[in-house]
C-alpha positions in Angstrom: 0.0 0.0 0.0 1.7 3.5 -0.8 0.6 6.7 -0.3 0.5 9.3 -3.3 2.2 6.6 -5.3 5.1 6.1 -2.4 6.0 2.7 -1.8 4.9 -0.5 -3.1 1.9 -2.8 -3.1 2.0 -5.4 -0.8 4.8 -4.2 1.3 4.2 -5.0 5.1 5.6 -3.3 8.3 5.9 -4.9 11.0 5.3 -2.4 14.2 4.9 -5.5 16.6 7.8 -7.2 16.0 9.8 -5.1 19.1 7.1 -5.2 21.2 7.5 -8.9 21.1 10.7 -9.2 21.2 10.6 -7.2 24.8 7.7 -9.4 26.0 10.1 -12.5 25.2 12.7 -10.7 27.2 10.7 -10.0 30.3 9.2 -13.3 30.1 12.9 -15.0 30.0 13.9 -12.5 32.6 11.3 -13.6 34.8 11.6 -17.7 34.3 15.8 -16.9 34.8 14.4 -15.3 38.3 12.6 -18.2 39.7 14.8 -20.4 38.5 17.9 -18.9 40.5 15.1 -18.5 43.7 14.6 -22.5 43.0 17.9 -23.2 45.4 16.5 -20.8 47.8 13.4 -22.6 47.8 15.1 -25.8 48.3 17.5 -24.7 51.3 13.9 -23.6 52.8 12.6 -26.7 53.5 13.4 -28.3 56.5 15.7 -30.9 57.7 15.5 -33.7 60.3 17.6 -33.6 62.9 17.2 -37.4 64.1 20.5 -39.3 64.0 19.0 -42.1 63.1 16.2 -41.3 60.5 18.6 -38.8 59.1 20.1 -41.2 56.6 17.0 -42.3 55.6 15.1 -39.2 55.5 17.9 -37.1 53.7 17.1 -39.2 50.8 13.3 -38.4 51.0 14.0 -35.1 51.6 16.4 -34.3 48.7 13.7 -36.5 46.8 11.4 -33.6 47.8 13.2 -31.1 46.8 14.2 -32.6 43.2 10.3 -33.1 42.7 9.5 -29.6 44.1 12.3 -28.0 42.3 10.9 -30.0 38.7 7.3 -29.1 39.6 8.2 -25.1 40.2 10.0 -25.5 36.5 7.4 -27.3 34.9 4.9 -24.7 36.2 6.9 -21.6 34.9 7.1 -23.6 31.5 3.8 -23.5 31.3 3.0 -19.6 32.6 5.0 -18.7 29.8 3.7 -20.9 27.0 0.1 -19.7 28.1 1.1 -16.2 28.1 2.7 -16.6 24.9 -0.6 -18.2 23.7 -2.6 -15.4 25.4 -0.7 -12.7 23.2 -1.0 -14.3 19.9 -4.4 -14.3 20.5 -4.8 -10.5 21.1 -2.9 -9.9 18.3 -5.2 -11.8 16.0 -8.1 -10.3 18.0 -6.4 -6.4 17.0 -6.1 -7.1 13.2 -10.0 -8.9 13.2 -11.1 -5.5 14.9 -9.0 -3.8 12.4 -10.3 -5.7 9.3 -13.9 -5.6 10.6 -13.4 -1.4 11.3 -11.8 -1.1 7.6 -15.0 -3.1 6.0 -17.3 -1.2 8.0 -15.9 1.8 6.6 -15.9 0.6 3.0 -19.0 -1.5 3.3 
């Protein structure tokens, strides 16, 4: 589309393209976070102090804290898959709106 014969036909700008790439950043920034508060998490939980279930319990406690630790990342996995869903979505919901605007005005 060119304006006063500017351009050409069926060139396309892309004015998203930085917005995503910024949303990718904060959303990389913010899985990096809770994956360096993961060994936080997992000096949080508490230890037994019983000589003798200690040997046996460290194993079910570090068990713990693997399956925790895997659970917080699967979570966080899937946050940001969904929010990445949840934008493509409004963008296709903007260039409906748009398209539905431009044939209103046409139509």
């Amino acid at each position: 589309m060119g304006l006063f014969g500017f351009g050409g036909k069926g060139k396309v700008i892309d004015l998203g393209k930085r917005f995503r790439e910024q949303e990718e950043e904060k959303i990389l920034n913010k899985s990096s976070a809770v994956q360096s508060k993961i060994p936080e998490i997992q000096n949080a939980l508490p230890v037994v102090s019983n000589e003798a279930t200690e040997s046996e319990d460290s194993d079910s406690i570090e068990e713990r804290r693997k399956k925790l630790a895997k659970r917080l990342m699967d979570m966080t996995t899937k946050m940001d898959e969904l929010s990445n869903q949840i934008y493509i979505l409004q963008q296709r919901v903007e260039v409906l709106e748009k398209k539905s605007k431009s044939s209103d005005v046409s139509g």
